[in-house]
C-alpha positions in Angstrom: 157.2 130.7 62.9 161.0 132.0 63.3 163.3 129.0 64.9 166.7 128.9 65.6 167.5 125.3 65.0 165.6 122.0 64.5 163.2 120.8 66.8 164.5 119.1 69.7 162.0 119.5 72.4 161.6 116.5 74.6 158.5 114.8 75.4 157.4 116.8 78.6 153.6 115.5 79.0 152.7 115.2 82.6 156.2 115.4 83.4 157.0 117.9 86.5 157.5 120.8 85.1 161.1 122.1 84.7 162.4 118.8 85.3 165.9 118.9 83.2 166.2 122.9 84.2 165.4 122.2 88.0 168.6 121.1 88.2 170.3 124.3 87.7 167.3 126.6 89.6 164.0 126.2 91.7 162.2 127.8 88.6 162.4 128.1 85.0 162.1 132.1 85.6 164.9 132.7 87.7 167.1 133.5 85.0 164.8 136.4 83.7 166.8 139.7 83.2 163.8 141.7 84.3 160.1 142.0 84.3 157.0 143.9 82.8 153.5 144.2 84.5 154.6 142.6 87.5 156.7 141.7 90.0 158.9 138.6 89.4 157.4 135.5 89.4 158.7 132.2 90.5 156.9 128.4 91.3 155.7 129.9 94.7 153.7 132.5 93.1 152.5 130.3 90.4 151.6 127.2 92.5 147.8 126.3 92.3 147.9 128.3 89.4 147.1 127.2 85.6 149.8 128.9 83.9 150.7 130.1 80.2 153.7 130.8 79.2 154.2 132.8 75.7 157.6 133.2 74.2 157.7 136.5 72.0 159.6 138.9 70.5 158.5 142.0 69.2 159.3 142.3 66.1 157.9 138.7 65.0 155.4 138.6 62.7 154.0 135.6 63.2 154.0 136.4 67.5 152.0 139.7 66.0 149.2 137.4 64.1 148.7 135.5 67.9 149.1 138.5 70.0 145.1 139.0 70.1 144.2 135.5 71.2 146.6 135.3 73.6 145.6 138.7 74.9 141.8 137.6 74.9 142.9 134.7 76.8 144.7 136.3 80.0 141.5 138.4 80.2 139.1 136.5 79.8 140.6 133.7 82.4 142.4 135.8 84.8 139.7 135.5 87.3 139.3 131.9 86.8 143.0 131.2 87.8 145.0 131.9 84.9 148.1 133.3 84.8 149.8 134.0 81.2 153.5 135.1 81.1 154.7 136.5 78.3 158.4 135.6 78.1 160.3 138.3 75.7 163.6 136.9 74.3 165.0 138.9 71.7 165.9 137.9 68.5 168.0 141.2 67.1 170.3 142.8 69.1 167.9 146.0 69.7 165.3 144.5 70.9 167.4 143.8 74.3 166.6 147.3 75.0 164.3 147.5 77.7 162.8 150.9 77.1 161.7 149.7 73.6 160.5 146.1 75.0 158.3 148.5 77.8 156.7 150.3 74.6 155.9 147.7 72.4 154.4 146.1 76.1 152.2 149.5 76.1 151.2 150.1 72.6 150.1 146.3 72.3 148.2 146.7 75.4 149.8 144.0 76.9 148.8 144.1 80.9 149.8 140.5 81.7 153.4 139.8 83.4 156.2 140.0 80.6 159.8 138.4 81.7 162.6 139.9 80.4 165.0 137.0 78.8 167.9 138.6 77.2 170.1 135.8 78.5 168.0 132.6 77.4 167.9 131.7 80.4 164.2 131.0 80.5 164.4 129.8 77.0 167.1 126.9 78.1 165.0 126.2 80.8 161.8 125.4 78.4 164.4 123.9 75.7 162.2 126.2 73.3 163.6 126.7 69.9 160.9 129.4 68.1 158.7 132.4 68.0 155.7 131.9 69.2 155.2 129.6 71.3 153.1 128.3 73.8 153.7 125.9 76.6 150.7 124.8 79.3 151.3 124.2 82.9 148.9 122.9 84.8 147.6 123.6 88.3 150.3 121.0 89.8 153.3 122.6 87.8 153.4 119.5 85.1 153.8 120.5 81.6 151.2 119.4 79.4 151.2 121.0 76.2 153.3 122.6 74.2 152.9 124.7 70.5 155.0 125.9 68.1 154.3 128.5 66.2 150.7 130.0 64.9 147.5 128.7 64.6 145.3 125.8 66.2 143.9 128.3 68.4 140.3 126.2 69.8 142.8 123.1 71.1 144.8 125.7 72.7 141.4 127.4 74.4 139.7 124.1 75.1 142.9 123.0 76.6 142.8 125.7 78.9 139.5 125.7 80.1 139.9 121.9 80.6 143.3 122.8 83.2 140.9 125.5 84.7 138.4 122.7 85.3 140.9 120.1 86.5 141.9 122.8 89.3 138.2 123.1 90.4 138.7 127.0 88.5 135.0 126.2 85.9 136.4 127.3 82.8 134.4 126.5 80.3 131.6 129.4 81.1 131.3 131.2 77.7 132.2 129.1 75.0 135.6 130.2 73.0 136.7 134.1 72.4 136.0 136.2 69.4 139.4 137.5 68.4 139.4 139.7 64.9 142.9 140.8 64.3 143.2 144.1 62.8 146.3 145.6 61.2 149.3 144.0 61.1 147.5 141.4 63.9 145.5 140.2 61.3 145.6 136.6 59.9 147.8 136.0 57.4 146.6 134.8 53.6 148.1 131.4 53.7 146.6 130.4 50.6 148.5 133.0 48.5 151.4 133.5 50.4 154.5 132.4 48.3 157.7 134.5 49.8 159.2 133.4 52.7 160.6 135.4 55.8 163.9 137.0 54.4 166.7 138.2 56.6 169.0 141.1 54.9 172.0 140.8 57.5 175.5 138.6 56.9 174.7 135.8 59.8 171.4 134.7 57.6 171.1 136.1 54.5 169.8 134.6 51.3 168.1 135.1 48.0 170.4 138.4 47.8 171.9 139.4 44.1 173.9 142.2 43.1 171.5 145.3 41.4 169.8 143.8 38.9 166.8 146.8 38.7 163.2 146.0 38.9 163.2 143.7 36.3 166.1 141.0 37.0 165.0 139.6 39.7 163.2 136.3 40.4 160.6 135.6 42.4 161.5 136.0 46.4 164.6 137.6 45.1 166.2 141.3 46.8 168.6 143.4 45.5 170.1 146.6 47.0 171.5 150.1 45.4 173.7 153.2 47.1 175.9 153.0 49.8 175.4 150.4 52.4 177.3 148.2 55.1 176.4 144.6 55.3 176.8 144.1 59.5 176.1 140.2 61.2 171.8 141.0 61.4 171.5 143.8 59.3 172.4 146.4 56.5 172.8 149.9 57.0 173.1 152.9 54.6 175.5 155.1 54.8 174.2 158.1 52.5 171.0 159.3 51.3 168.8 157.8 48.4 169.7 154.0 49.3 166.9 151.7 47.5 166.3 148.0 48.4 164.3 146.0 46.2 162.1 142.9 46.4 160.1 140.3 44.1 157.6 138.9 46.2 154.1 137.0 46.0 151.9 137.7 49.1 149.0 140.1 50.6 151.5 141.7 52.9 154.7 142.6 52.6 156.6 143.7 56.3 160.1 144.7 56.4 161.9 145.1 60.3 163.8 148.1 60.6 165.0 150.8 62.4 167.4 154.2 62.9 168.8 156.5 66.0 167.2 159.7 64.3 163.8 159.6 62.4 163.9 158.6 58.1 161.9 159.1 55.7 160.8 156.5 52.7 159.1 156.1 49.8 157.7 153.3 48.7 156.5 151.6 45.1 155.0 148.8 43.8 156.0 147.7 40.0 157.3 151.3 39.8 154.3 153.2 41.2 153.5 154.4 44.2 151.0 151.7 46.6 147.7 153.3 46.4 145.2 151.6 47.9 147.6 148.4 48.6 149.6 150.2 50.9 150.6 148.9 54.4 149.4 150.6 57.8 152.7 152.4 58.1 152.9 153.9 54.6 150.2 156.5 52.9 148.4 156.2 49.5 151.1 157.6 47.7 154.3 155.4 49.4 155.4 157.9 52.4 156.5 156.9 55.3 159.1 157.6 58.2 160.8 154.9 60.3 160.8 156.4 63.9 161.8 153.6 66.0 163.4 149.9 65.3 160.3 147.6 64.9 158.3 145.8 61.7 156.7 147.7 59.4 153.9 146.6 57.3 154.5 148.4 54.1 152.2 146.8 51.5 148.4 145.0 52.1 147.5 144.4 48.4 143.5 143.7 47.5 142.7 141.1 45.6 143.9 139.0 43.4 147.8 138.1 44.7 150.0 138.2 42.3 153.7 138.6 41.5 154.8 142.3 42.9 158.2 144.3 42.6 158.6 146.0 45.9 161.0 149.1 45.7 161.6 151.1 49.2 163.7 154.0 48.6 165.6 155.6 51.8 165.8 159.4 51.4 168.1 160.3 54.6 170.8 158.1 56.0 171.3 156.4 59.2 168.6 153.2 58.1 169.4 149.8 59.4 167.2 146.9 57.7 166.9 143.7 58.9 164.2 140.6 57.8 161.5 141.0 55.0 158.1 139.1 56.4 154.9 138.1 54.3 151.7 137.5 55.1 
């Protein structure tokens, strides 16, 4: 779960929905910059309606690992009264851009409405302080639920299919989805997952120290060689054969990044290339091209988890790199 402070949501059960933001407009989605999938939506539209509202952003790994239930929900419900809205407020400056937020909408096969939120508007509204997260309305617009974060996915469909039965809607026909995550959607392996989400830019950074090679670094430690510019959310290399390097202890290894013209990477583990615990975007033998600014899952290791040094090495120029994500 990514947050940008401490928790300091207020106690909204069976409150009217929108209560402190009502103040400044009729509905919580009025502030939205655009939308998706759908015209845009306001408390007339949604009245009578059991609503769930999803706060994403593309690039979040943990979002990525709750993308299918959510997804199984709107379908399976839609006809039952339902009405999920995915709200998209961007973390990194890039992913304002609505052409690439439209994209990630298709690729995911996202068909539910998506509000555009570049302003926080909607995220003020909800008070909402992280990525994912959930918030239930019911039929009669009161909030009754909210979630932070991954996980505890029966409450969330029970919950559900009780607010469809409060508003006369059944709900409960078919017991609880089947989701299997596949790719980087896939669930992540708590119980060996030791390296925490790592951002490479100035604003956040942490755990950085200067080159030290593969074999001074501590664990959940990165280090960087060639010719790069530290901006606020990211790094960005300047010339060709730039090399970032990480000591991590997880299945999965992620790295967010992205470049105006198309670069190509290698990638190694311990000093040799993945095999078969490379990620989905790399091939047996570490290649891989960034082509657009998302995540990239770069490593999947089998079993057993241990200790790794993670090398990517950037043969063309023009690469900005922002957050390292395990799971």
């Amino acid at each position: 779960m990514r947050r940008l402070s401490h928790l300091m949501l207020a106690a909204l059960l069976a409150l009217p929905f929108g209560a402190a933001a009502q103040k400044k407009a009729d509905s919580p989605y009025n502030g939205a910059t655009g939308w998706l999938n759908s015209q845009p939506l306001d408390a007339a539209a949604l009245r009578g309606k059991v609503v769930l509202v999803d706060f994403w952003t593309y690039s979040c790994i943990n979002w990525l690992r709750q993308l299918p239930y959510v997804r199984a929900w709107a379908e399976k419900y839609k006809d039952q009264g339902l009405v999920v809205i995915g709200v998209h407020t961007p973390e990194f400056d890039f992913e304002h851009d609505r052409e690439r937020v439209r994209r990630a909408v298709k690729e995911m096969n996202i068909t539910y409405p998506v509000a555009l939120d570049n302003d926080y508007a909607v995220w003020r509204a909800f008070n909402n302080n992280a990525w994912p997260a959930l918030y239930f309305i019911d039929a009669q617009g009161r909030m009754r639920h909210q979630h932070l974060g991954e996980g505890d996915y029966e409450r969330s469909e029970l919950l559900i299919q009780k607010l469809l039965a409060e508003a006369g809607s059944g709900g409960s026909a078919g017991g609880l989805v089947s989701v299997e995550g596949r790719g980087a959607e896939a669930p992540a392996d708590w119980q060996s997952l030791r390296s925490p989400e790592t951002y490479l830019g100035a604003e956040r950074t942490e755990n950085y120290v200067p080159f030290a090679g593969r074999t001074g670094l501590r664990l959940n430690q990165w280090t960087r060689a060639g010719d790069w510019t530290v901006k606020r959310q990211a790094i960005a290399l300047n010339k060709p054969n730039g090399r970032i390097v990480y000591r991590f202890h997880a299945r999965d290894l992620h790295l967010v990044m992205g470049s105006a013209k198309s670069v190509r990477f290698r990638v190694f583990l311990d000093g040799k290339a993945p095999g078969a615990a490379h990620g989905v975007d790399v091939d047996a033998e570490g290649n891989g091209m960034v082509t657009e600014h998302r995540m990239y899952q770069l490593v999947r290791q089998p079993m057993p988890i241990v200790d790794r040094v993670f090398e990517i090495e950037f043969l063309d120029p023009g690469l900005e790199a922002f957050a390292f994500t395990f799971g």
